[in-house]
C-alpha positions in Angstrom: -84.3 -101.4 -1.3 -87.1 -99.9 0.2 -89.7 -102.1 1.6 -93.0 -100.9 3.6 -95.0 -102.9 5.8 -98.7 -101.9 5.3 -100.7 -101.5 8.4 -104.4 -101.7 7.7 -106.3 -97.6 7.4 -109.2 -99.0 9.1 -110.5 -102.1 11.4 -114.0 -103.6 12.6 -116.1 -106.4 13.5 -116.7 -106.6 9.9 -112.9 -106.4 8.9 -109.9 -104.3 7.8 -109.5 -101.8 4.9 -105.9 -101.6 3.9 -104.5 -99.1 1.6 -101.6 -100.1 -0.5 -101.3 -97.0 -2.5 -102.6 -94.0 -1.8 -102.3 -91.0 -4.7 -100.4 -92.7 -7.0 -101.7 -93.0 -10.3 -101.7 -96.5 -12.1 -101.2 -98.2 -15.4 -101.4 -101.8 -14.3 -102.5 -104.3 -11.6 -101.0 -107.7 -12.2 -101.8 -111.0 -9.6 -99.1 -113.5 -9.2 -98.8 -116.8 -8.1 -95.0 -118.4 -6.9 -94.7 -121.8 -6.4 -91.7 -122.6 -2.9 -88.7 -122.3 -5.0 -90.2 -120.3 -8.3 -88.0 -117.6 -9.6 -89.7 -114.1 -11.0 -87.8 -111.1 -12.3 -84.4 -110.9 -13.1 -85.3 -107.9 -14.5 -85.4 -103.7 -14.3 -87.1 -101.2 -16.2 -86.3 -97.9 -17.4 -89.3 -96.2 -17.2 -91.7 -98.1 -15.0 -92.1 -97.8 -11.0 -93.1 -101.8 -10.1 -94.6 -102.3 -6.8 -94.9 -105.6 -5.1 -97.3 -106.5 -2.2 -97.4 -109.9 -0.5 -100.5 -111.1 0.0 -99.4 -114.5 1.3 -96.4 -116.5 1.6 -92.8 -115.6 2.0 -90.3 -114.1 -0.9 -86.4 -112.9 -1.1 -86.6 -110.2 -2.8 -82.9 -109.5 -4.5 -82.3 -106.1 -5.6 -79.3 -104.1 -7.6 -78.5 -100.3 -8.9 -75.9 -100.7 -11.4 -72.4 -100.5 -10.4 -73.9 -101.5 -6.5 -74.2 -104.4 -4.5 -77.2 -106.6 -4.3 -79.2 -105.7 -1.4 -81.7 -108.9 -0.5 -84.5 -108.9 1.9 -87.2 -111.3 3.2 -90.7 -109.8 2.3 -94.1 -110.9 4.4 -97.5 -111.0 4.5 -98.3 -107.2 4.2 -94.7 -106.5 3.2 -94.8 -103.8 -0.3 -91.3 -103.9 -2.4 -91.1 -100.6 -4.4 -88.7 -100.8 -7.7 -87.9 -97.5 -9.3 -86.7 -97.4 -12.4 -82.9 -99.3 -13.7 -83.4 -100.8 -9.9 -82.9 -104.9 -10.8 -85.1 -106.9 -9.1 -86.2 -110.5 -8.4 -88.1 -112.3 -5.9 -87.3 -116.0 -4.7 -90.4 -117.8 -3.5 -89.6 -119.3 0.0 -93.1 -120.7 0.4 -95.7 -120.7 -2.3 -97.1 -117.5 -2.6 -99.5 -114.9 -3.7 -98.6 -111.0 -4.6 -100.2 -108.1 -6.3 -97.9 -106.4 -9.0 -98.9 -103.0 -9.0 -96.6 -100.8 -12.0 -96.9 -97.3 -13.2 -95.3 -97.0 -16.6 -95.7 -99.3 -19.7 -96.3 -102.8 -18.2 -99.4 -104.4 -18.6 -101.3 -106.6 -21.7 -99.8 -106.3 -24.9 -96.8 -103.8 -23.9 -95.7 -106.2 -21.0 -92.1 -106.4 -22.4 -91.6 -102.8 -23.7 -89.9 -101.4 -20.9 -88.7 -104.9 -19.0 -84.9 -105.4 -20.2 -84.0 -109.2 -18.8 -80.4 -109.5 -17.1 -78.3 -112.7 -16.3 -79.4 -114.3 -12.8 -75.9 -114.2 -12.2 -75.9 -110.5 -11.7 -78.4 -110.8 -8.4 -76.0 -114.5 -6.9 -78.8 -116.5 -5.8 -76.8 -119.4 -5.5 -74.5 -117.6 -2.8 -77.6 -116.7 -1.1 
C-alpha cells in the first residue's frame, strides 16, 4: 500500500498551493462523497492507476495483490492512496468524508466500468477489521 502525505509546494498570507500530482498525465478527475460508515471499492483494475486524496474526513483504506494479504491503513486529511493496477482496493468511511479520485487509464463517464472488475467484500475481511 503505498500512501503519501502531501505537504503543501507553497504557503502565504493569502494561502497554500498544494500539488497532488506532479507529471503524471490524466484521464479522469472524479469527487467523492462518503457518508461515517459508507463502503466504496471493492474493486481493482487491470489497466488503470486510481489515486485517492482526502480532502476531509477519515477512511480505512483496505488493500490486496492477489495471492497476498490485506494490508489496511487509516488515510487523513492530506493523505493520497495510489492503486496500481490488479491492486484490490476499498476505502471504509470512518467519518463522513470528502476525496478526489484521480485515475489514469479508462475510468471516467461512459467507460466507468470498463476496466473496474468487482470482487467479494469478503476478500478484503472488513468484518474482522
Amino acid at each position: 500500500m503505498l500512501i503519501r502525505t502531501i505537504k503543501p509546494a507553497f504557503e502565504d498570507n493569502r494561502g497554500k498551493i498544494t500539488d497532488l500530482l506532479q507529471h503524471t498525465p490524466v484521464d479522469s478527475i472524479t469527487l467523492i462523497t462518503c457518508l461515517k460508515g459508507a463502503i466504496r471499492g471493492n474493486h481493482y483494475h487491470k489497466e488503470s492507476i486510481q489515486y485517492s486524496y482526502v480532502i476531509s474526513g477519515k477512511i480505512r483504506a483496505y488493500t490486496q495483490f492477489p495471492n497476498e494479504e490485506v494490508e489496511t491503513k487509516i488515510l487523513n486529511q492530506g493523505d493520497l492512496l495510489e492503486s496500481p493496477p490488479n491492486e484490490r482496493h476499498a476505502l471504509h468511511a470512518i467519518e463522513d468524508s470528502f476525496l478526489i479520485i484521480i485515475t489514469k487509464g479508462p475510468r471516467g463517464g461512459k467507460g466507468y466500468e470498463d476496466d473496474t472488475f468487482r470482487i467479494s467484500p469478503l476478500h478484503l475481511e472488513y468484518k474482522s477489521k
